[in-house]
N, C-alpha and C positions, 0 to 999 in steps of 0.2 A: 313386722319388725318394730321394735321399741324405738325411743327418739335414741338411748343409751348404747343399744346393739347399732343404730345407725351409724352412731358418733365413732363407738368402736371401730367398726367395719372401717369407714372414709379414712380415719388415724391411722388404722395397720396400714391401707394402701398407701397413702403417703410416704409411711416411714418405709413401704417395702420400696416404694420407686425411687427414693432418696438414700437408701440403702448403700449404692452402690457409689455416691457422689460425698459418702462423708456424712450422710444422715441430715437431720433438721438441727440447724444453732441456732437459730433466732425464730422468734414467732412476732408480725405483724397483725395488730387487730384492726381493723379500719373502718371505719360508716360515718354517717351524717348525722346530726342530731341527734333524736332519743335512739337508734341504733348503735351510735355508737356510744352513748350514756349506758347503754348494754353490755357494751364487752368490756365495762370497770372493772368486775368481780373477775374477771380470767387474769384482770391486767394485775389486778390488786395479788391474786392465787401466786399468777408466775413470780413475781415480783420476791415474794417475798416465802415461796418453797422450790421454784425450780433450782436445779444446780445446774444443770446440762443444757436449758433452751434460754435462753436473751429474750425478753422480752418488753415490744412497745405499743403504744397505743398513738392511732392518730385520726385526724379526722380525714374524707375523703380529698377534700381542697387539698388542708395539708399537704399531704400523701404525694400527690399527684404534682405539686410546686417545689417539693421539698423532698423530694423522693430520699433517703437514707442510703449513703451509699454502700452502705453490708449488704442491702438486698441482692441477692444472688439463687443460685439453684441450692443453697442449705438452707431458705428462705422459707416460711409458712406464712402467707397470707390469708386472714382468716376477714374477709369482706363482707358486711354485715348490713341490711337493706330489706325494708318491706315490699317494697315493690321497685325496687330498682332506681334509684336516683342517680342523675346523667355522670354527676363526679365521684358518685361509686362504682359505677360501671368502669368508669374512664380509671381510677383507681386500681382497682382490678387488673386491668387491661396493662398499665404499669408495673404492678407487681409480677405480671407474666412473664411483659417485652425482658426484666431482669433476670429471668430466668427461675422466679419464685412458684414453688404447688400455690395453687388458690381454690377456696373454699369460702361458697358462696352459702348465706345464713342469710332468708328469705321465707316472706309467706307466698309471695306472689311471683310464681314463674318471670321472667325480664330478660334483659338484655342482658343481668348479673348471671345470670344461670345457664347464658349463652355463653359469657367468656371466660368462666370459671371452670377448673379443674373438675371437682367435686359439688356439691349441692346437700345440703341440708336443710328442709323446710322446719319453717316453728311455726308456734302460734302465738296473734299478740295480742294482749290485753287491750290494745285501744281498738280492737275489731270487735269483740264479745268478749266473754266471762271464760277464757282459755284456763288450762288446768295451767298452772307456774312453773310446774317442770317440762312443759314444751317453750317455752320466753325464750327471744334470744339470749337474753344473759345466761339464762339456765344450758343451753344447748352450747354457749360459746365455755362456760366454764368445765362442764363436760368434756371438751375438747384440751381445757390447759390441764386437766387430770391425766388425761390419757397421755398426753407429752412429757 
C-alpha cells in the first residue's frame, strides 16, 4: 500500500467512526520540535482552504498545559513524533481522555503508537536520504487534503 492509499484508508475510518457523532470540526496538529516544524504545511493548507475543518497547530507541552477546550469527540488529533517523546505521548493520551480520533505520524514504533487511534509511519530525512513524499510534513499534508 502507498504512504497516499495509507493516508486515504486511516481518513475514511475516522470520518466513518465520527460519522455518527456530527463528523470531524476541528483538526489538532501536535509534536515537538522539528516534528512539529512538520505539520506547518497541513496547518498553513487548512488554514487558508478548509471551509468545514477548524484548524490548530501546537506543540506537545503546549497541548498537554493548555489543552483547547473544543477538543471533544468531533476532534482530530493528528500527533506527530520520531520516536515517541514523553509529552507527545502524554499529548496524545490528552487528546483521547477528551474524547478526540488520534493519529499517530512516526518512524519508530513507541508508546505514540500505543495510545494512538490510528498509525502512520514516514520516513525522515535526518535518518538517511528518505524519498520527501514519505516526510512527516508530506504524510501530515496528505491528511489535511483528504479532510
Amino acid at each position: 500500500m502507498t504512504t497516499q492509499e495509507q493516508v486515504k484508508d486511516v481518513v475514511s475510518q475516522v470520518l466513518a467512526d465520527k460519522a455518527d457523532k456530527g463528523g470531524i470540526k476541528r483538526v489538532v496538529w501536535i509534536g515537538a520540535g522539528g516534528s512539529n516544524g512538520g505539520n506547518y504545511p497541513a496547518q498553513y493548507f487548512m488554514e487558508h482552504e478548509a471551509t468545514q475543518v477548524v484548524s490548530s497547530s501546537y506543540t506537545s507541552n503546549e497541548f498537554v498545559h493548555a489543552t483547547p477546550a473544543y477538543v471533544n469527540e468531533n476532534t482530530l488529533a493528528v500527533v506527530v513524533s520520531m520516536r515517541g517523546t514523553k509529552e507527545t505521548i502524554v499529548a496524545a493520551q490528552v487528546a483521547k481522555d477528551h474524547g478526540a480520533s488520534t493519529i499517530a505520524i512516526y518512524v519508530d514504533e513507541s508508546g505514540l503508537t500505543e495510545v494512538c487511534d490510528y498509525k502512520i509511519q514516514y520516513d525522515s530525512l535526518a535518518v538517511d536520504e528518505s524519498c520527501m513524499g514519505r516526510t512527516n510534513s508530506a504524510v501530515v499534508t496528505m491528511i489535511a487534503m483528504e479532510l
